[in-house]
N, C-alpha and C positions, 0 to 999 in steps of 0.2 A: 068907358075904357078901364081895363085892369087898373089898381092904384100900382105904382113904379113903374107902370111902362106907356109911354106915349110916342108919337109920332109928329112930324112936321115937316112943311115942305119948305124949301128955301131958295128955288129959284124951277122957273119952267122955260122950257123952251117946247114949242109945238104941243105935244102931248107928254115930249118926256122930260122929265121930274129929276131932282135931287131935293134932299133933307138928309132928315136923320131919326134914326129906330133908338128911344133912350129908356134901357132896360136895368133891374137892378146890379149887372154884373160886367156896365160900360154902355157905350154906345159905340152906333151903327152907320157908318156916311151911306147913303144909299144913292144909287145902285150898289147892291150887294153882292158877291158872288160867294157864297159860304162852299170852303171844300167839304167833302163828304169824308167824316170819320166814323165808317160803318161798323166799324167793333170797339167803339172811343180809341180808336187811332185812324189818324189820315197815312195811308199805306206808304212807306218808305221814309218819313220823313217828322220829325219832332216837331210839337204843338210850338216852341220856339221860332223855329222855323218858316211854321206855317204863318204866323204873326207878322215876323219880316218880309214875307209878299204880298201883304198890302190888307189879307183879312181879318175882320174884326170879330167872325162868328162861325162859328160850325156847326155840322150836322151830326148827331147821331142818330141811329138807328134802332127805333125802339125794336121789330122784330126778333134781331140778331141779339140785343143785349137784354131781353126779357129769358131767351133761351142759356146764353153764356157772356156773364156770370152771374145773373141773373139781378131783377132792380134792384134787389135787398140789400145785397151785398155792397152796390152800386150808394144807394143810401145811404150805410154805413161809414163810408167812406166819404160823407160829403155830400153825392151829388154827381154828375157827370163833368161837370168843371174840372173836380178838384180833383176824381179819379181820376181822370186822362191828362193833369198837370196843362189845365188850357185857363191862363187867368181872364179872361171874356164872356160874352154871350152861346151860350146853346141853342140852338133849336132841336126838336125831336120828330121825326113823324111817326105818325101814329101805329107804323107796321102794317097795316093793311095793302098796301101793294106785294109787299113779300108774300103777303097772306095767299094774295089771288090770283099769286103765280105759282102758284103748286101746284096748279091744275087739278088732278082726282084728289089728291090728299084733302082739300080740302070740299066742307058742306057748308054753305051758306045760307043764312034764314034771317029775320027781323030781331031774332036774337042776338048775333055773333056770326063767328066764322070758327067752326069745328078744324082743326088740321094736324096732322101729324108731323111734329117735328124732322125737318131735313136732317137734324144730323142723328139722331137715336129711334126714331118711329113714336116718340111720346105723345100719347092724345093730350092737346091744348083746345082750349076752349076762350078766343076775343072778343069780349063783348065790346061796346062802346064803353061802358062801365067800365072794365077794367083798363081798356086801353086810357082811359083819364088817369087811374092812379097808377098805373108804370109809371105812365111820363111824369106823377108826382113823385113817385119815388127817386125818378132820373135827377128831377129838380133843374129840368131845364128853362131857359127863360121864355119860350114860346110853345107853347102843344102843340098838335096838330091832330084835329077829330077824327076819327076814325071815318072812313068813306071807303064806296065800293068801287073799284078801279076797272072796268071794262076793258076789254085791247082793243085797238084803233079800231081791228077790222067787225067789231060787232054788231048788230043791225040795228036800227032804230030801236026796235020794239025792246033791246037787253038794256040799252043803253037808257032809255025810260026809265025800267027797272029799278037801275043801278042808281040814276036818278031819287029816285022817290027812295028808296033803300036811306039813301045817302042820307036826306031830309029828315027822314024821320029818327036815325040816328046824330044827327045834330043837332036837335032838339033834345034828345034824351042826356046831350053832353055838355051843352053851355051851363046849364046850372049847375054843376056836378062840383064837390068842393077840389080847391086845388094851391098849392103852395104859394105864399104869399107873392106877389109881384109876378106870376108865371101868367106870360096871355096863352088867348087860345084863339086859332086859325079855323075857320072855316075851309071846307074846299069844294069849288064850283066845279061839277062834271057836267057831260053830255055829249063828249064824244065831239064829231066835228061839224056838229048840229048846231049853229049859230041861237035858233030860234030856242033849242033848248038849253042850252049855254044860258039865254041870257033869261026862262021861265025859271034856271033854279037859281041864277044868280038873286032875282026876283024873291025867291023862298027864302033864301038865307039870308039877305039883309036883314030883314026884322028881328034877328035874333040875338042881333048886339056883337056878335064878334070884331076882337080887338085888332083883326086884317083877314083878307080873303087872298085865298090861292086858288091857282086854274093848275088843277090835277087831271090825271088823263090824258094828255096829250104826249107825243115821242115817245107812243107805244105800240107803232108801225103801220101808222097813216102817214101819208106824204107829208114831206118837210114842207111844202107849199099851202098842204091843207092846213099844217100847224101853225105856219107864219098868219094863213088869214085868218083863221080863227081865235088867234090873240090879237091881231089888227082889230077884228068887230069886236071883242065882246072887252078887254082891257079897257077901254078908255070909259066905260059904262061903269065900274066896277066903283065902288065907293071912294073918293078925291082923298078923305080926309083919315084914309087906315093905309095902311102897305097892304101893297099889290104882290103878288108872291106867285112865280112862275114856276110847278116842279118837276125835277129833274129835265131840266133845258139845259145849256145844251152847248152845240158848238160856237166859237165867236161871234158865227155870223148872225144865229138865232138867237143871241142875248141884245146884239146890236137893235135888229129889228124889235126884239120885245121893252127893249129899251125905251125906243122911237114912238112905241103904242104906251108908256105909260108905266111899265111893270119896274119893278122895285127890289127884289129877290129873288135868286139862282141860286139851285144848287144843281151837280150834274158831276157824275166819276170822271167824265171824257179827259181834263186835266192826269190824274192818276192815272186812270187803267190806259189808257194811249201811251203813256210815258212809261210802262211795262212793257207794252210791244211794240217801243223803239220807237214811237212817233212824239214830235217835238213843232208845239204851234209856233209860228214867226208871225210877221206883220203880212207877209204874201199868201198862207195859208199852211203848208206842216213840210215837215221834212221826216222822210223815213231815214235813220238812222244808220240804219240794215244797208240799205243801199251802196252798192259796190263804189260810187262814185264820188264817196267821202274817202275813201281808203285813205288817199293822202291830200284832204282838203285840210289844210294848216287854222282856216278861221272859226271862231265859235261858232255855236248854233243860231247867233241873232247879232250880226254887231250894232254894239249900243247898249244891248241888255245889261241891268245889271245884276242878274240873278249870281252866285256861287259857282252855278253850271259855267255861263258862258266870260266872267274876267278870270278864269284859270284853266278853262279846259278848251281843246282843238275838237273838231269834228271827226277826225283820223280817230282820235284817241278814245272819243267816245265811240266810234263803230267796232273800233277793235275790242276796247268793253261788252260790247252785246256779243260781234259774235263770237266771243269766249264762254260766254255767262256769267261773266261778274256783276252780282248783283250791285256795285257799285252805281250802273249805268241808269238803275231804276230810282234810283237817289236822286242824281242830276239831272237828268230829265224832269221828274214830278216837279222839282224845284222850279227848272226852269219855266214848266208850263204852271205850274201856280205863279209864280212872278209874272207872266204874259197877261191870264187873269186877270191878278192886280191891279197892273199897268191899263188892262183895258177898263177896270171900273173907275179907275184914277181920271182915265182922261175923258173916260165921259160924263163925269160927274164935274171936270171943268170944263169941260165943253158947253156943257146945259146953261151953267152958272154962267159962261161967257156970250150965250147965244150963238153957239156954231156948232151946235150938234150933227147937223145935217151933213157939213162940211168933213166933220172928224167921223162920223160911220165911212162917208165915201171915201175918205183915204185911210182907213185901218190897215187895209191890204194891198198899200202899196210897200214895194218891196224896204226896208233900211238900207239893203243893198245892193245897189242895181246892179255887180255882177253877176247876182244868184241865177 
């Protein structure tokens, strides 16, 4: 394992786990839920902020921050920490999903990925190569290898492919030099292929990475196929590294990947929902928009104690949205990162208590049974 960064568990219940991720820039209670700060900002709301609901680490997005303002500058400046005034842990993914969602833009070969910039049409060129030294320029505390991201609906025979793609560019990356104390993530594809899932999970063990992630998945295959296929192939996946689930997802898909073992979230649903007026509770969301809060007097969750709901009414935040004050996109984000929070919180005493099972099955009951 990387020197400054290790892992350990500190209590199980069934399959699911808590410990803690200890990197050079803090540690990590896990289960994790990292919000996603895809331009080193988490959208509406100060790296301060983000702290006081309960996380310990963020996401940047290599992609977006290779293009604008580019690592260099990023470098310059410190590092991705100290650019976006976040005193904690980073993690970075490697860009390759943005990559392989440009559909024509971009060419793909054992080289890299050829694509032309979304925002200017500039030819880029990602090898696995360089995708290492961005994220060393980022100076984040975790990489993440470059892989080939498939969408749900692709057929066996791509999703091999992408497989073997994947493989042989994660060998080309675990040696690759890289900033002191910075790990590196493997990421296990194959679609909703159990049998494949766990042939490359197979490949990539031997190659030493300091934790593994299940990529590929919540890219429009059934929520049902995604639950079982982190059910079979999670609890297989190495004990003694973090288990890292990406871009998952809603409540109730962290609860279950929870239950199988997995270790790390990250996923916008908190944010971009909280843009379009949706606000997670214990019972499941509330649309905001909704004519039926007009003059509903109580906060969005009573109990919560996010900023949103011990100062603001329901009425108030509807009449915010439908105005457009971006006011509403503020208290909202907060409060669905505080829900977050609150959900890794308590199942991280849950596990520790032995009453996991008990705290999934009443997440969503209501706070308030007049809702």
């Amino acid at each position: 394992m990387t020197a400054g960064f290790s892992f350990r568990v500190s209590a199980v219940d069934g399959q699911a786990r808590t410990g803690q991720i200890e990197t050079p820039r803090g540690s990590v209670p896990t289960p994790a839920f990292m919000p996603v700060g895809t331009r080193a900002a988490v959208k509406a709301v100060d790296p301060q902020e983000v702290r006081q609901s309960g996380a310990a680490m963020l996401l940047g997005n290599t992609y977006h921050l290779m293009l604008r303002p580019g690592e260099a500058l990023i470098e310059r400046a410190g590092g991705l920490a100290a650019f976006m005034g976040w005193h904690g842990p980073t993690l970075t993914d490697s860009g390759g999903y943005q990559v392989f969602s440009l559909g024509e833009r971009v060419a793909i070969s054992d080289d890299g990925a050829a694509f032309s910039s979304h925002i200017d049409g500039t030819r880029e060129v990602l090898t696995p190569e360089r995708a290492i030294a961005i994220q060393g320029a980022l100076g984040s505390d975790i990489a993440m290898v470059l892989d080939e991201c498939p969408p749900g609906t692709a057929d066996r025979d791509t999703v091999v492919r992408a497989m073997s793609r994947t493989t042989l560019w994660a060998a080309r990356q675990v040696g690759l030099p890289r900033p002191r104390g910075q790990a590196l993530f493997g990421i296990v594809q194959g679609g909703v292929h159990t049998d494949l899932r766990l042939d490359h999970l197979g490949a990539l063990r031997p190659l030493g990475f300091d934790g593994l992630a299940l990529g590929g998945l919540s890219v429009g295959e059934p929520v049902s196929e995604m639950h079982r296929v982190v059910a079979e192939v999670a609890p297989e996946m190495p004990a003694d590294t973090p288990r890292y689930l990406m871009g998952v997802g809603t409540p109730s898909d962290l609860l279950c990947a929870i239950e199988n073992g997995i270790d790390m979230f990250d996923c916008v649903l908190p944010t971009r929902n909280a843009r379009n007026g949706q606000a997670f509770v214990h019972k499941g969301r509330i649309n905001i928009k909704q004519a039926k809060y007009a003059e509903d007097k109580r906060p969005l969750e009573p109990g919560c104690s996010c900023p949103c709901c011990t100062r603001f009414e329901r009425q108030y935040l509807r009449h915010l949205f439908t105005v457009g004050e971006m006011l509403v996109s503020r208290l909202l984000t907060l409060h669905n990162l505080y829900h977050y929070g609150s959900l890794m919180a308590g199942a991280r005493r849950a596990i520790a208590d032995g009453c996991f099972t008990d705290f999934k099955k009443h997440w969503f009951d209501p706070l308030d049974p007049s809702e």
